[in-house]
Backbone as CSV, one residue per row, in Angstrom:
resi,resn,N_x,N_y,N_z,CA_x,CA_y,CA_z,C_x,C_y,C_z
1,UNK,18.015,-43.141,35.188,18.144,-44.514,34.761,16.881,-44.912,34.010
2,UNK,17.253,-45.450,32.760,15.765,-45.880,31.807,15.028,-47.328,32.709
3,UNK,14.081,-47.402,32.110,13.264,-48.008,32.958,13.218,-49.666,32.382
4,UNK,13.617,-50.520,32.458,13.687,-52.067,32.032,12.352,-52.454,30.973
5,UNK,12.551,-52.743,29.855,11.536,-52.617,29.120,10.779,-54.863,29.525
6,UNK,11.874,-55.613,29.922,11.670,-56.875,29.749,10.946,-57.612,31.351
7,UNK,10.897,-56.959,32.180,10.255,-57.608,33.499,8.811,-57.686,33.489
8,UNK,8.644,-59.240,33.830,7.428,-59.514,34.690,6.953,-59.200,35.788
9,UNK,5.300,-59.320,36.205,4.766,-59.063,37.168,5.467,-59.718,38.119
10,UNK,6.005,-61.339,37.847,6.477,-61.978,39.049,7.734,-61.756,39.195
11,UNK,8.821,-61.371,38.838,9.644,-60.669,39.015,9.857,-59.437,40.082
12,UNK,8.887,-58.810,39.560,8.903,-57.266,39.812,8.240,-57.765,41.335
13,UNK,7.140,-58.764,41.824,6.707,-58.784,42.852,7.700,-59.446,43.564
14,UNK,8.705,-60.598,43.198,9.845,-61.309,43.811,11.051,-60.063,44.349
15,UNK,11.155,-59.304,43.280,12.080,-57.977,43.958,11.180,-57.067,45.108
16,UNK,10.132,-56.640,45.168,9.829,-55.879,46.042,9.648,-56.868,47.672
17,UNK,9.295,-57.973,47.417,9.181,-59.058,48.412,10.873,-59.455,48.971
18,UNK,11.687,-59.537,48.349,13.007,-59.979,48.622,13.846,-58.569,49.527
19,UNK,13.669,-57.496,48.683,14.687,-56.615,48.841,13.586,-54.983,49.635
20,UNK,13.135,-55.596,49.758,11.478,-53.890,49.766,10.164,-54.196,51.009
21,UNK,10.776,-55.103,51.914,9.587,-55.679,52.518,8.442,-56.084,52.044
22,UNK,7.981,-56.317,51.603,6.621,-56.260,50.933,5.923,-58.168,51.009
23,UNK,5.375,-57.854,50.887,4.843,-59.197,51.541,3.339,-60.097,50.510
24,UNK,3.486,-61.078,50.166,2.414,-61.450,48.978,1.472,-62.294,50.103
25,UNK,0.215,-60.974,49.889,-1.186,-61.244,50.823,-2.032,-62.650,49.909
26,UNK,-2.497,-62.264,48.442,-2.964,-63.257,47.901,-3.317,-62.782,46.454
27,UNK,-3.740,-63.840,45.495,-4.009,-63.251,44.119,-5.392,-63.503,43.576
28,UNK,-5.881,-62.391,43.327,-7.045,-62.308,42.532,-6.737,-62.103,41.028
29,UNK,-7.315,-63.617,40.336,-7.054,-63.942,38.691,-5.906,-63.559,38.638
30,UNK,-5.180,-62.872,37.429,-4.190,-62.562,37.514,-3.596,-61.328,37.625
31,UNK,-3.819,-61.006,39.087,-3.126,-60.050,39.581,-2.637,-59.916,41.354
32,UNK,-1.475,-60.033,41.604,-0.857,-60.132,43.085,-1.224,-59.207,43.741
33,UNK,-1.735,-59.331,45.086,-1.710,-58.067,46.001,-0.340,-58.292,47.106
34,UNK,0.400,-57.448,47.123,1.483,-57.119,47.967,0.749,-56.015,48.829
35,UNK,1.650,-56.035,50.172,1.208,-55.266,51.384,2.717,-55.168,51.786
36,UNK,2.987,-54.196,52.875,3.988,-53.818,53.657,3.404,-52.342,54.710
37,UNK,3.890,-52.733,55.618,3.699,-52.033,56.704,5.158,-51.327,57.269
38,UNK,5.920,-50.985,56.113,6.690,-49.991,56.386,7.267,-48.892,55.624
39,UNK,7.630,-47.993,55.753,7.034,-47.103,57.298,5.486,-47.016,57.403
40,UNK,4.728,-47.024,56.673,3.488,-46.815,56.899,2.684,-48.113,55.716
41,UNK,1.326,-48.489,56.162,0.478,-49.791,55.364,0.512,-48.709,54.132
42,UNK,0.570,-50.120,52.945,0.494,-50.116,51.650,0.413,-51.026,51.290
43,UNK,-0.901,-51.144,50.082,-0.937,-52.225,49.202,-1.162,-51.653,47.686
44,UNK,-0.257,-52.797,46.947,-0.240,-52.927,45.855,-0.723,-53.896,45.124
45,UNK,-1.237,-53.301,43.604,-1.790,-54.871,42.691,-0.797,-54.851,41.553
46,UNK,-0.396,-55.989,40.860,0.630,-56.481,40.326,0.140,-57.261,39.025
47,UNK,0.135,-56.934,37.598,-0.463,-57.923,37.253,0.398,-59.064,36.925
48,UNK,-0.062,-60.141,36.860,1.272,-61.331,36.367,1.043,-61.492,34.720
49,UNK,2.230,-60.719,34.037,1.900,-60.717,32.813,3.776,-60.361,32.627
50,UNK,4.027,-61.070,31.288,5.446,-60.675,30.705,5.356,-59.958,29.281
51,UNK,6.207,-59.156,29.327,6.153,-58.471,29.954,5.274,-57.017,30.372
52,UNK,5.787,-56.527,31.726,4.720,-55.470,32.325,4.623,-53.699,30.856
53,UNK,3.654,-53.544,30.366,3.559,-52.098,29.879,4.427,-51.293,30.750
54,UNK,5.523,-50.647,29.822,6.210,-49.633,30.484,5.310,-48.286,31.198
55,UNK,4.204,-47.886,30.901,3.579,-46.915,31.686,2.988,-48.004,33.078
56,UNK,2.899,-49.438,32.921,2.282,-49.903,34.130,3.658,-50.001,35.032
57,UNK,4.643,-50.125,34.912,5.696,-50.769,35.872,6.195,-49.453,36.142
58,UNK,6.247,-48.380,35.404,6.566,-46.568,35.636,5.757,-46.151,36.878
59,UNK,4.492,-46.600,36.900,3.634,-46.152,38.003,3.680,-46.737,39.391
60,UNK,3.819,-48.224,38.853,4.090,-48.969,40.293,5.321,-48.465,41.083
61,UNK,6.722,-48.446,40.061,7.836,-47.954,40.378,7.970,-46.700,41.109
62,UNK,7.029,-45.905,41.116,6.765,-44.181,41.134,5.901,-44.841,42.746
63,UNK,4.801,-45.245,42.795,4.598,-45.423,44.125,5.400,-46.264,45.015
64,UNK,6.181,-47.297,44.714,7.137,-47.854,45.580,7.832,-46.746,46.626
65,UNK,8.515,-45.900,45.490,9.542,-45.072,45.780,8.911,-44.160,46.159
66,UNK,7.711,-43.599,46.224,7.254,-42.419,47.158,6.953,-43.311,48.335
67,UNK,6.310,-43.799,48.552,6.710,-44.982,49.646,7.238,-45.181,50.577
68,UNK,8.541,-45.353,49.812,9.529,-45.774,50.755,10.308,-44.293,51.199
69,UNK,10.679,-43.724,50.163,11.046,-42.339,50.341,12.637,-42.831,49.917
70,UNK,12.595,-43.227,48.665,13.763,-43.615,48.040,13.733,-43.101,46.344
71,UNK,14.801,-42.689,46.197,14.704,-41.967,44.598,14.228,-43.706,43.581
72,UNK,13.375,-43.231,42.415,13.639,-44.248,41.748,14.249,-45.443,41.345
73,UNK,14.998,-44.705,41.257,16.545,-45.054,40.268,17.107,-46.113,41.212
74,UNK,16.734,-46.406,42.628,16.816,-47.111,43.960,16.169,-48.505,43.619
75,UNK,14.709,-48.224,42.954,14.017,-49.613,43.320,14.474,-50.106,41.704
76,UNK,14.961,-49.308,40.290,15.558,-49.789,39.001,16.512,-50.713,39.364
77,UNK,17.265,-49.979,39.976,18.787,-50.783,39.928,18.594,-52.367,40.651
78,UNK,17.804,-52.664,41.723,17.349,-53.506,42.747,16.566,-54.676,41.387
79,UNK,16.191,-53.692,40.188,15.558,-54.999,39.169,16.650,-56.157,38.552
């Protein structure tokens, strides 16, 4: 599945918060830190920008999903 060329940081942090546990700790300038403690602690930084560089939202996407231990194409479709 190609990768959404049009999503924002706040988006992309509203989906992992809604559907991904993930939880919004606080923001430094403009960038979100998300946390989740499942299965194991992780935090992420997010920048709030529209839209996200496809190599930046490729990478975040790539650690979600090692993560969680869910194929990609899992946390795409969820956009």
């Amino acid at each position: 599945m190609k990768i959404p060329r049009d999503v924002s940081g706040l988006h992309l942090a509203d989906v992992l918060c809604r559907r991904w546990r993930y939880t919004k700790v606080h923001q430094a300038g403009s960038h979100m830190i998300l946390e989740t403690s499942d299965p194991a602690r992780q935090r992420i930084s997010i920048p709030d920008h529209h839209p996200l560089r496809i190599g930046t939202l490729g990478s975040m996407l790539r650690k979600v999903a090692q993560h969680k231990g869910v194929p990609r194409d899992a946390i795409i479709a969820s956009l």
